[in-house]
C-alpha positions as CSV (number, residue, x, y, z in Angstrom):
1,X,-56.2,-5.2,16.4
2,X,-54.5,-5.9,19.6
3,X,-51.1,-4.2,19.4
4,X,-49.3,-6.6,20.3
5,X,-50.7,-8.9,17.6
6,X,-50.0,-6.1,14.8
7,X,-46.4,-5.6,15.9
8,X,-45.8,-9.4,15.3
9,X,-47.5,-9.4,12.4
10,X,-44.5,-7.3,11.0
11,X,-46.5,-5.0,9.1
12,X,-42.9,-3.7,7.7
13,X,-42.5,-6.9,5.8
14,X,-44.3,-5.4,2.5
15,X,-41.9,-2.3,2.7
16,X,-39.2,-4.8,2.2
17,X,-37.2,-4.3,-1.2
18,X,-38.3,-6.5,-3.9
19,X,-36.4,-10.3,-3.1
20,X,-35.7,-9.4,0.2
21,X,-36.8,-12.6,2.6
22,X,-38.9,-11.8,5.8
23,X,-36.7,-14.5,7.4
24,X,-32.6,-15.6,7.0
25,X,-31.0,-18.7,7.7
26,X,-28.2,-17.7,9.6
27,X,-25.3,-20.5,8.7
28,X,-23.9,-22.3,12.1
29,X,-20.2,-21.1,11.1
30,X,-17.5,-19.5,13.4
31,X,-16.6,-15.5,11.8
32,X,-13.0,-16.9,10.7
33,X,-14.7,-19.8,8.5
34,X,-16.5,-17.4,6.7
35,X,-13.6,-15.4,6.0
36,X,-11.2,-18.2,4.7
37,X,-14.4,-19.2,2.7
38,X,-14.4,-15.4,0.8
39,X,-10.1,-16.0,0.8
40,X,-10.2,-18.8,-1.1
41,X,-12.9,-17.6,-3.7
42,X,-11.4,-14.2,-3.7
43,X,-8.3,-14.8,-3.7
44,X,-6.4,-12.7,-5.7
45,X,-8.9,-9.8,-5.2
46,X,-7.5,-7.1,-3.0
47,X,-9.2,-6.9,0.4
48,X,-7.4,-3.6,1.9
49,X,-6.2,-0.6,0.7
50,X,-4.0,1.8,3.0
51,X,-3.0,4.7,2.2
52,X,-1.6,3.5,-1.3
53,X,-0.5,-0.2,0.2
54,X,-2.5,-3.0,-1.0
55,X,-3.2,-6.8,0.5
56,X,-5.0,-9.4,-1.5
57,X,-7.6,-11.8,0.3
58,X,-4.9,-14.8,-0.2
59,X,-2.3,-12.7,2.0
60,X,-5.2,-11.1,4.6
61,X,-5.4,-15.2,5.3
62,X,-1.9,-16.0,5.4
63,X,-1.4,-13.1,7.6
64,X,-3.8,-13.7,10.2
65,X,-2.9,-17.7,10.0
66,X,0.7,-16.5,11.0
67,X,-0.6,-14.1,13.9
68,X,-2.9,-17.2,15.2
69,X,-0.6,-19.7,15.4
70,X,2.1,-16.8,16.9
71,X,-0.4,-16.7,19.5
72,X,-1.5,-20.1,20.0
73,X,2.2,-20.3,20.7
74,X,2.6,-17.6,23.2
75,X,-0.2,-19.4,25.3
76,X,-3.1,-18.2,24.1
77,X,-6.1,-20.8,24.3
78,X,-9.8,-20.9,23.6
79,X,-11.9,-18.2,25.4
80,X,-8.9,-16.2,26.2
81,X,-9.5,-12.8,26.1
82,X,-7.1,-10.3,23.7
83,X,-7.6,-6.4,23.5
84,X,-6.4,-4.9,20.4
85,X,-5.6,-1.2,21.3
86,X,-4.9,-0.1,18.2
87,X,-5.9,2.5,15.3
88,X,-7.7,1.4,12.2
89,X,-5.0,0.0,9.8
90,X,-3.8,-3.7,8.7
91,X,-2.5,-5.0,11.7
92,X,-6.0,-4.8,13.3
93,X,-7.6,-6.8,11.0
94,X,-5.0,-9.5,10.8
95,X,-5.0,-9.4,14.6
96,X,-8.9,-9.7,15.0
97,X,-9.2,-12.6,12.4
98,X,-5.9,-14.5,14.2
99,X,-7.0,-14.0,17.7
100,X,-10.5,-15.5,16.4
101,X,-8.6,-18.4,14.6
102,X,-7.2,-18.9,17.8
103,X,-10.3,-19.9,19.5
104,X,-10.1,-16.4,21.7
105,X,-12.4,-13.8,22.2
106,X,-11.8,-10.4,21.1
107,X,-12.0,-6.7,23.3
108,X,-11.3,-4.0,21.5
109,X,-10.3,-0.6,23.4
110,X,-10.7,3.3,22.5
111,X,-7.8,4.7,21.5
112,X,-8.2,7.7,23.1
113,X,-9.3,6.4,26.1
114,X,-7.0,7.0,29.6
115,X,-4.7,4.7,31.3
116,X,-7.4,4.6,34.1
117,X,-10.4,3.5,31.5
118,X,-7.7,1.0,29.7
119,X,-6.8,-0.5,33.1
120,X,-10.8,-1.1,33.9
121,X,-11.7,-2.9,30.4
122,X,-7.9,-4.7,30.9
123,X,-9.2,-5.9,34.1
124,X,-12.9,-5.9,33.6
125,X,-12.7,-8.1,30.4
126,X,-10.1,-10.7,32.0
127,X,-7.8,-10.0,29.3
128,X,-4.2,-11.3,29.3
129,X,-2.7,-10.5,26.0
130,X,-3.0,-7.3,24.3
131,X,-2.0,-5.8,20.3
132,X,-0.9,-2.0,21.0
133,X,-0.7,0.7,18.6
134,X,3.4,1.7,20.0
135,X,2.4,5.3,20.1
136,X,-0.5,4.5,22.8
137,X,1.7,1.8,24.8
138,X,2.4,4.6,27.3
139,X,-1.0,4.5,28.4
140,X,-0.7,0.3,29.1
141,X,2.5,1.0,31.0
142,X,1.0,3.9,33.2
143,X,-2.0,1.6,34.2
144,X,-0.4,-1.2,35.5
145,X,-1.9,-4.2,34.6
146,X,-0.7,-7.6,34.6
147,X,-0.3,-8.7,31.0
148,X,0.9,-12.4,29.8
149,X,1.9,-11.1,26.4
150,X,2.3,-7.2,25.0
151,X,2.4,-7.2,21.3
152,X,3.4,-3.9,19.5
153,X,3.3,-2.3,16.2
154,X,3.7,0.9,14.3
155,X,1.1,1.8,12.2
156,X,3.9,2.7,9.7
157,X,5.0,-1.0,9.5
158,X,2.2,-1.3,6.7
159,X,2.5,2.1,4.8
160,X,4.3,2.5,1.5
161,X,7.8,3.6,2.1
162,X,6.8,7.3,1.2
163,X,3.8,7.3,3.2
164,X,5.6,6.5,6.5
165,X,7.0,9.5,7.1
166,X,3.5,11.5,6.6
167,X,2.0,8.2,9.2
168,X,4.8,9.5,12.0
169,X,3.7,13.4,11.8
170,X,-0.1,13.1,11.6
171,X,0.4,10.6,14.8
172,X,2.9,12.8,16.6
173,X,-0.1,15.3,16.4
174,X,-2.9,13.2,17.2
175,X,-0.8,12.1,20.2
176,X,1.4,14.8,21.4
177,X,2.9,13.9,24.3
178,X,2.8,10.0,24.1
179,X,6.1,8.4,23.8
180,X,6.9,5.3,22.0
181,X,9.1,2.9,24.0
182,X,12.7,2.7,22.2
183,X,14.4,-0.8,21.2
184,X,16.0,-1.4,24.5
185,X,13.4,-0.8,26.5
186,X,11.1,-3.7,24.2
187,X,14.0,-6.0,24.8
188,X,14.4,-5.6,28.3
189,X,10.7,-5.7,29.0
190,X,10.0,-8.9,26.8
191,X,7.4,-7.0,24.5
192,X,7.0,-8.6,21.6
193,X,6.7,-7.1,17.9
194,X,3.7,-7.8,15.7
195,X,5.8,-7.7,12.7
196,X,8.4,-10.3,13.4
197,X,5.7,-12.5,14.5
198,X,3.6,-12.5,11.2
199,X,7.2,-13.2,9.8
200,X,8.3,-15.8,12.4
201,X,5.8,-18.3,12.5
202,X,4.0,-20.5,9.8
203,X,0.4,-19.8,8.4
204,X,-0.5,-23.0,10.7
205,X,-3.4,-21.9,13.0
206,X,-4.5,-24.1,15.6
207,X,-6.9,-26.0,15.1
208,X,-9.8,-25.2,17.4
209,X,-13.4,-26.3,17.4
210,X,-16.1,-23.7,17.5
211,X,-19.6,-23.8,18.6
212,X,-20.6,-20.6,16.9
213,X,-24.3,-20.2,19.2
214,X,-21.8,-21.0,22.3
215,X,-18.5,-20.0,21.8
216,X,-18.3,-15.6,22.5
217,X,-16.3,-14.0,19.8
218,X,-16.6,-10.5,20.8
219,X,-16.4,-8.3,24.2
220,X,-17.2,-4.5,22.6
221,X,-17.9,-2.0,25.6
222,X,-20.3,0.3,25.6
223,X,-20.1,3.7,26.3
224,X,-21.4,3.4,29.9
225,X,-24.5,5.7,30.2
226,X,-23.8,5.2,33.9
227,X,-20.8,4.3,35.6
228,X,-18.6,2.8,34.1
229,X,-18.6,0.8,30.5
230,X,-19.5,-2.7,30.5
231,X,-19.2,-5.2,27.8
232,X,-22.0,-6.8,25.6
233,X,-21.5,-10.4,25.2
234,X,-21.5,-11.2,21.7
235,X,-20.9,-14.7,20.1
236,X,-19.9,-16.0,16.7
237,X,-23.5,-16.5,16.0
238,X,-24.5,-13.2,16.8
239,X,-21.5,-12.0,14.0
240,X,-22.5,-14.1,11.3
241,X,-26.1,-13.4,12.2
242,X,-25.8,-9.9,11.4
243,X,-23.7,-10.5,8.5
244,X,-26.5,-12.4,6.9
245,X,-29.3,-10.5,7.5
246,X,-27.5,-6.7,6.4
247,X,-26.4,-8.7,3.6
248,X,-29.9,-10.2,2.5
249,X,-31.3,-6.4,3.0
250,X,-29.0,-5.1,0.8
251,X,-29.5,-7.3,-2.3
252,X,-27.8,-4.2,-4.5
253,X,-24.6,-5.0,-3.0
254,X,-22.9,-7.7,-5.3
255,X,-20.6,-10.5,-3.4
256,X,-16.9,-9.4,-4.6
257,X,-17.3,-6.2,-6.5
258,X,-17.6,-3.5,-4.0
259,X,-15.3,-1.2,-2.6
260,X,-16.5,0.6,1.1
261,X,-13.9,3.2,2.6
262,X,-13.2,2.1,5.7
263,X,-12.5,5.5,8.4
264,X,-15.0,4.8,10.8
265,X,-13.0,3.5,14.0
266,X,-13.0,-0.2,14.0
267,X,-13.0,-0.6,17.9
268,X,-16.6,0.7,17.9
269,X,-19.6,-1.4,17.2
270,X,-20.3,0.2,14.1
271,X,-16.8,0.1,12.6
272,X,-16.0,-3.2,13.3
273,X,-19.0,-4.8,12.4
274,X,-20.7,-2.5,9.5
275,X,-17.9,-1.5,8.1
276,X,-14.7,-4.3,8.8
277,X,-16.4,-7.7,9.0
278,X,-19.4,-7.0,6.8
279,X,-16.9,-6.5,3.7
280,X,-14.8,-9.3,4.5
281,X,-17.0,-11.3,4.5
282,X,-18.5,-10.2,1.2
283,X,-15.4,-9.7,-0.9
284,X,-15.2,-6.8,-0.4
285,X,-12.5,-4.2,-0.5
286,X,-11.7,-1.7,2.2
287,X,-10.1,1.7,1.6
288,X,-9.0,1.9,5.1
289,X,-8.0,5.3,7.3
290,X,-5.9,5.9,10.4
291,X,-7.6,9.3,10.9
292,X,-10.2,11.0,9.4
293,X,-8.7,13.2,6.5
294,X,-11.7,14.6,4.8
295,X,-9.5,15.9,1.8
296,X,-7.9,12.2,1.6
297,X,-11.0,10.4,1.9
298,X,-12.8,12.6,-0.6
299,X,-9.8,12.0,-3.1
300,X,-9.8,7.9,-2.4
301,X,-13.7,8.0,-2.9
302,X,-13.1,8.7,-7.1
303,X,-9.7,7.1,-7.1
304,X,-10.9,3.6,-6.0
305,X,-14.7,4.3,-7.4
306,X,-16.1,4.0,-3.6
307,X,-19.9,2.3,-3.8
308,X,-20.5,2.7,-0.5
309,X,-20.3,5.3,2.3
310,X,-21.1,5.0,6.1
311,X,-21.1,8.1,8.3
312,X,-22.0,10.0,11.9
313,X,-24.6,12.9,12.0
314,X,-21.3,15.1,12.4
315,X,-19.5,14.4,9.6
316,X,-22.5,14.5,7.1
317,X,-23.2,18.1,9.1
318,X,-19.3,18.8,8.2
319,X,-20.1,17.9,4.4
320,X,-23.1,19.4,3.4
321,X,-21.1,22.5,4.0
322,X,-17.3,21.7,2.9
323,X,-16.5,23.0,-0.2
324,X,-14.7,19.8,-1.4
325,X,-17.6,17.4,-0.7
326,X,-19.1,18.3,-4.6
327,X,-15.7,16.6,-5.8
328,X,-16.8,13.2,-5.1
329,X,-20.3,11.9,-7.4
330,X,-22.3,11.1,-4.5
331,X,-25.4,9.7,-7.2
332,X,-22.9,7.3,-8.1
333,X,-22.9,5.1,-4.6
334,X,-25.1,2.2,-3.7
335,X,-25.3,3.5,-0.1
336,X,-24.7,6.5,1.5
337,X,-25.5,5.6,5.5
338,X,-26.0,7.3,8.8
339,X,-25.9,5.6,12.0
340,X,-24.7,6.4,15.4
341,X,-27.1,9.4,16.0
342,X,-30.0,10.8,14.8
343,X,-29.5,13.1,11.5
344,X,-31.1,16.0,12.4
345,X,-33.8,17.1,9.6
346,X,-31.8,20.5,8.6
347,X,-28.6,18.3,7.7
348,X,-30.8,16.3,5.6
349,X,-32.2,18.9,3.5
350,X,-28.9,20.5,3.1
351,X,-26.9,17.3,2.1
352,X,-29.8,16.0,-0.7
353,X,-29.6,20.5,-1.9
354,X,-26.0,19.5,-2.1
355,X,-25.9,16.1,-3.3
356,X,-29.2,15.1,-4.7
357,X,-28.6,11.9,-3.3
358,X,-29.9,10.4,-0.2
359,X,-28.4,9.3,3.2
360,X,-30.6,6.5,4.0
361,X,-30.5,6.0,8.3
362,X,-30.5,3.1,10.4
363,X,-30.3,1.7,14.0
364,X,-28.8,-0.2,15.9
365,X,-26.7,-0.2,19.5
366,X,-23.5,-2.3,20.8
367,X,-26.0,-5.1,21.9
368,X,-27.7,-5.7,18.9
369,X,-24.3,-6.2,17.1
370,X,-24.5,-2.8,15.5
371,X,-27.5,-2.9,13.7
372,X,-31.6,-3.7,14.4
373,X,-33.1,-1.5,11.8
374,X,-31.9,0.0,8.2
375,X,-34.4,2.0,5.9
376,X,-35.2,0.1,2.5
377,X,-32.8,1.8,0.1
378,X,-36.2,1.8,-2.4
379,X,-38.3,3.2,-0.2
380,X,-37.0,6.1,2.3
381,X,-39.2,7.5,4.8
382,X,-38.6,11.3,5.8
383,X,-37.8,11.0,9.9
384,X,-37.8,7.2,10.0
385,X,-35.2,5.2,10.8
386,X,-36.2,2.2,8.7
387,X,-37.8,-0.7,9.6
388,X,-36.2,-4.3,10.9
389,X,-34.1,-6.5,9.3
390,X,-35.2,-9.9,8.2
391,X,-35.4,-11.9,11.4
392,X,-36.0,-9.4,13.9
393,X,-39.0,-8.3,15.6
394,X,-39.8,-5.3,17.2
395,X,-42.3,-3.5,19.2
396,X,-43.2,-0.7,21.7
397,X,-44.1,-1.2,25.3
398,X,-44.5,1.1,27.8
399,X,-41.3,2.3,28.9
400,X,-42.0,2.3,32.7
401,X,-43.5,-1.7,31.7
402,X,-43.9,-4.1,29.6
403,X,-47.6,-3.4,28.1
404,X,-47.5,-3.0,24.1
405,X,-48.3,0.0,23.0
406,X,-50.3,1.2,20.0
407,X,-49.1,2.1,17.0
408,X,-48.1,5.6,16.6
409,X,-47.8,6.1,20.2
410,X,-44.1,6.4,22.1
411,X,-42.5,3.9,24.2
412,X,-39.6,1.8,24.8
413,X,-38.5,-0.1,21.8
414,X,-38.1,-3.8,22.2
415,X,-36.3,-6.0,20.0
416,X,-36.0,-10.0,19.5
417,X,-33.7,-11.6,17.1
418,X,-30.7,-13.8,16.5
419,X,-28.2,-10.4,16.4
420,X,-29.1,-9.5,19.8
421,X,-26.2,-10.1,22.7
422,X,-26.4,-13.1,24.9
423,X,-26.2,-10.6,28.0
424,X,-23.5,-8.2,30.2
425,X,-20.5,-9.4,30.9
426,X,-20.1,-10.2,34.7
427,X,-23.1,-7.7,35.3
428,X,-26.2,-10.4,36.1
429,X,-28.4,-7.2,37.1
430,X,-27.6,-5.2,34.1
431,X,-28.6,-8.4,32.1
432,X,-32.2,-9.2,33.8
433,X,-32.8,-5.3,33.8
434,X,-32.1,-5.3,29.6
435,X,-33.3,-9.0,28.6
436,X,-36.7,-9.4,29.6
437,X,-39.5,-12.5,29.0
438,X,-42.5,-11.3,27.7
439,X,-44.5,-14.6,27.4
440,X,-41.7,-16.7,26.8
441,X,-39.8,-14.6,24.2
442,X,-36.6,-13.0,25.3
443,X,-36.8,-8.9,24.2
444,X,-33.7,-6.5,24.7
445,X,-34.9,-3.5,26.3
446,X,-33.3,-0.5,24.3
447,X,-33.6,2.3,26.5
448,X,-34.4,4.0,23.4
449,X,-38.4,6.0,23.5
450,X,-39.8,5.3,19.7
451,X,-43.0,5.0,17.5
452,X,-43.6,2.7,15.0
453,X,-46.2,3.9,12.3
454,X,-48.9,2.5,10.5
455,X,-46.5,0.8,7.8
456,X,-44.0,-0.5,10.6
457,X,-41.4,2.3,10.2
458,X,-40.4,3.0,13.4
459,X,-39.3,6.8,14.4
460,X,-36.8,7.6,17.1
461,X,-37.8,10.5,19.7
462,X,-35.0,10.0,22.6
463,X,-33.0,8.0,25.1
464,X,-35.1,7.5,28.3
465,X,-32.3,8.9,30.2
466,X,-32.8,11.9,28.2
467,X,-36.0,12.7,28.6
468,X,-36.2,15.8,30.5
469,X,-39.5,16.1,32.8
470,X,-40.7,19.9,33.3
471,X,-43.6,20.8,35.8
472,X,-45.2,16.9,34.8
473,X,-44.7,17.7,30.9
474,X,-42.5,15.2,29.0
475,X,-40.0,17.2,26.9
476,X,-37.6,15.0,24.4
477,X,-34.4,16.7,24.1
478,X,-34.2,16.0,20.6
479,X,-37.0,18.0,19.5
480,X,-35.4,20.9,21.4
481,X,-32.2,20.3,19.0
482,X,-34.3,20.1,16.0
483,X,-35.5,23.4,16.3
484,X,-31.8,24.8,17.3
485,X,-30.4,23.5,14.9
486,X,-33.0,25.2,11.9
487,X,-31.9,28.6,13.0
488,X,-29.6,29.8,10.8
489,X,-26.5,30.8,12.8
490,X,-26.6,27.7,15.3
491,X,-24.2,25.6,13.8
492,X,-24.3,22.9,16.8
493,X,-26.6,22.1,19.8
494,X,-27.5,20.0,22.7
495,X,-30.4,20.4,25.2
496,X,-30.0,18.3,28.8
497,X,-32.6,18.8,31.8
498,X,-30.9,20.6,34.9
499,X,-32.4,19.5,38.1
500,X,-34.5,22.4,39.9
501,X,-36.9,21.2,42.9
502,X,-39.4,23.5,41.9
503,X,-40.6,22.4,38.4
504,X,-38.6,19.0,38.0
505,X,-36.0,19.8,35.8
506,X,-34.9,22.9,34.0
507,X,-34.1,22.7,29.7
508,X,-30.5,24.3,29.2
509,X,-29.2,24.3,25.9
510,X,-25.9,24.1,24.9
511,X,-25.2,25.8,21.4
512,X,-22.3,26.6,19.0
513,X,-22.8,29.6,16.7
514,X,-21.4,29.5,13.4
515,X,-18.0,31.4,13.4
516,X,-19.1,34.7,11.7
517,X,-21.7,34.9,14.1
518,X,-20.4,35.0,17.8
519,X,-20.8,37.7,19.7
520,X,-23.1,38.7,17.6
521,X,-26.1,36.9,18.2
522,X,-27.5,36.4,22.2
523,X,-28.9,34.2,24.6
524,X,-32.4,36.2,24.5
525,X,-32.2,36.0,20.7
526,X,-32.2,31.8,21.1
527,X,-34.5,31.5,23.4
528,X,-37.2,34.0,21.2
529,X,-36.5,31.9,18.6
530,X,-37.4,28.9,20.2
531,X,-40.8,30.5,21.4
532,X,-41.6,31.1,17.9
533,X,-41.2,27.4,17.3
534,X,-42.1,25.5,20.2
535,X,-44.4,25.1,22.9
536,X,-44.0,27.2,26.2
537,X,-43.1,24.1,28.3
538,X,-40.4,23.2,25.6
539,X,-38.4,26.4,25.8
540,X,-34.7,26.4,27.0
541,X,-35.0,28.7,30.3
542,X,-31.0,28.3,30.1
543,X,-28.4,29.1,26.8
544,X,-25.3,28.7,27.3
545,X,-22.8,29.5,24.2
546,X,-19.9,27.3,23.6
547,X,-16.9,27.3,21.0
548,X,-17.6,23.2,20.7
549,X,-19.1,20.4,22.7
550,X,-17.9,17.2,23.8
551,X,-18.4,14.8,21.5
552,X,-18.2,10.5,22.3
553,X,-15.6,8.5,20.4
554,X,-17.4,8.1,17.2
555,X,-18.4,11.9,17.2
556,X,-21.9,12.0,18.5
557,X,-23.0,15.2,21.0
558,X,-22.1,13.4,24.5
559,X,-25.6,14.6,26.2
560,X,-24.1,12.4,29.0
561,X,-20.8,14.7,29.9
562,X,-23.7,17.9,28.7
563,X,-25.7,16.7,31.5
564,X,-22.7,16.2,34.1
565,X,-21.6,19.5,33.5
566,X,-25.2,21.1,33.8
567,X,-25.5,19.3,37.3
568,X,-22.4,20.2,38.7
569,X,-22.8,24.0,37.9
């Protein structure tokens, strides 16, 4: 069969679970009508936990009616843009559902990015009201940017009296340094506080027509593989796209009744839309946390019966190890998910040893609103990132083209469906270089170099900016790391390609021994091992040991700032 004829036949399709539609009909509803739609049939359920505090649905709505008409009366309009710089706790999911009520779109910042990159997204996105976190205003100040409206708030202002004072220290660590502007200075500057504006004003949001396909919801940046970040345009359609279809996939999740712990950082893709919006809109209830606390999140996991679990490569790689992890009944979970990164094949072995339960993987990037691809919870495949979600086609082309390739062979991975951005912001040549027509049909170009097998799970092999050419052979960096990371004292790895003129590029790993064995163990020892399992022209010719490696905001290997570093030694 022609291959482009088998990849739109969707061979996946009879892989689906068992009820599971090919196709979804994605409701024409802005994000915030779907929420006060869950609020008023749940409302009495609780719909956040943190840190012993808990909200009910009915007061999640009456909150973020209060914070939309507070900013509807500070001159926020429709398709103004708001940054909410702030950590993962209640304000920033009262802030994101007001500022939506409001009619604007939404831009949410690192927080643990610098002044400088705060002041480019501030300026980039066009925003002119922004939510702070108090303990990361400095970093507004410092950049200068002109602001109609600074809102702050203490994540504190939502804890339990006797958790406030354990919120203050494990921020004063987090950011040391950072100073919180004192009463005067708020005054005197005209800052406003998020608290006495949920108190202030009525739950009377404006009222503000939508056109969910039209109307953008959501400005999330991405990581900036080159230069510097830019913003994926994503509307209310896209949202409520996504919700449907993850929902429809995942037919063992019951509207309601489940409870998801909620530490993945909400300003990322993955947080926000996985994690944050996916449960509120399914009744869910999130456990929700600042920081990362292994020990605390392990604890709330049995204490609020946790059903479902979503992770980085790191942290599973942290797990299968920590001592603590056998606390928590891991058989017990509808889902235990990976996304992000690639789990590496050693960290799967070791978690299921530990576990005997599965992490089942999926896919998706900033511009396909967090997700493209999820593996059937019935019907795991060993290496496979799943297949597609109803409504969303895939295929390979040639990643120098746009020829479909055959099955089983690697390309670029190409994907159509309602979840997928409308384009860049501001960036028209970033947008025709990453939507393309291929007779007619508008594909997203992934960047990412994939199979798809003879059953229509698709397997991921490496970003096209990673692959690393060697005297004309094509070497994926990935299958460098899988062989690092199987040798028993490598305990974290990343390969890059060093630029040489005589053979192309030169493969340098980058590798973290496990504690008891630095100093111990050499660079020859590496590389032997990696001639015992690889082919010649796959061989690191460069090892370089490292006590960690950089890691991007949601905890993934940064090849990117690897590869910088390689360059400029």
């Amino acid at each position: 069969m022609d291959p482009k004829a088998v990849y739109l036949s969707k061979p996946w399709l009879k892989y689906y679970p068992s009820g599971v539609a090919p196709e979804v009909v994605i409701p024409e509803v802005s994000v915030p009508a779907l929420f006060d739609e869950m609020a008023a049939r749940y409302s009495r359920q609780t719909a956040l936990i943190f840190y012993g505090k808990k909200i009910r649905y009915a007061e999640l709505k009456d909150l973020s009616d209060r914070f939309a008409a507070a900013l509807a009366d500070l001159g926020v309009a429709k398709g103004d843009k708001v940054a909410l710089y702030l950590l993962n706790c209640p304000q920033y999911v009262i802030a994101y559902l007001g500022a939506l009520k409001a009619g604007a779109t939404i831009t949410p910042i690192s927080p643990v990015y610098t002044s400088k990159e705060v002041k480019h997204q501030i300026e980039d996105s066009e925003a002119k009201t922004i939510i702070c976190e108090d303990i990361l205003y400095e970093n507004v100040e410092v950049a200068d940017v002109r602001l109609n409206n600074v809102i702050l708030t203490h994540v504190g202002d939502y804890l339990p009296p006797l958790k406030r004072l354990f919120g203050k220290s494990a921020l004063g660590k987090a950011y040391s340094g950072m100073q919180v502007p004192s009463p005067e200075y708020i005054e005197r500057s005209g800052i406003r506080l998020f608290k006495n504006l949920v108190k202030d004003y009525p739950p009377q949001p404006p009222s503000i027509a939508i056109d969910p396909k039209a109307d953008v919801a959501a400005l999330p940046y991405t990581g900036g593989t080159t230069g510097l970040p830019k913003a994926a345009v994503l509307t209310h359609y896209n949202l409520v796209a996504l919700q449907t279809q993850t929902a429809a996939f995942w037919p063992i999740f019951e509207e309601g009744k489940e409870v998801v712990v909620a530490f993945l950082p909400f300003f990322h893709i993955y947080g926000q839309v996985v994690v944050m919006l996916n449960g509120l809109v399914q009744g869910a209830t999130l456990v929700l946390f600042t920081t990362p606390d292994i020990d605390e999140i392990l604890s709330a996991m049995e204490r609020y019966r946790v059903s479902g679990f979503y992770g980085v490569p790191t942290l599973f790689e942290y797990l299968k190890e920590y001592e603590k992890t056998e606390r928590v009944d891991w058989q017990r979970l509808k889902l235990i998910a990976c996304g992000a990164d690639t789990l590496h094949e050693s960290t799967i072995e070791a978690w299921e040893r530990r576990t005997r339960s599965k992490i089942l993987e999926g896919y998706g990037m900033t511009e396909t609103t967090a997700v493209s691809h999820s593996t059937p919870f019935d019907r795991p495949k060993s290496g496979s990132f799943g297949v597609p979600l109803p409504g969303v086609t895939a295929a390979i082309v040639d990643w120098q083209g746009t020829e479909f390739r055959p099955v089983n062979e690697v390309g670029e991975l190409v994907l159509h469906g309602p979840n997928i951005m409308q384009g860049y912001w501001k960036r028209p040549q970033e947008t025709a270089e990453a939507l393309i027509e291929i007779e007619g049909k508008k594909w997203l170009r992934t960047g990412d170099l994939v199979r798809m097998d003879e059953e229509g799970y698709f397997h991921f092999f490496d970003r096209k900016k990673d692959l690393i050419k060697y005297k004309g052979y094509s070497v994926f960096a990935r299958h460098v790391e899988e062989v690092l990371y199987k040798h028993p004292q490598v305990k974290a790895a990343g390969v890059v390609g060093v630029p040489d003129p005589k053979v192309g590029q030169l493969i340098k790993a980058y590798v973290v021994l496990q504690s008891e064995s630095r100093g111990k163990v050499s660079e020859e020892e590496i590389i032997a091992f990696c001639r015992q399992n690889l082919a010649h022209y796959k061989v690191p010719k460069i090892v370089e040991f490292r006590g960690e490696l950089p890691k991007t905001d949601v905890g993934k290997i940064s090849r990117r700032e690897l590869r910088e570093e390689a360059e400029e030694s």
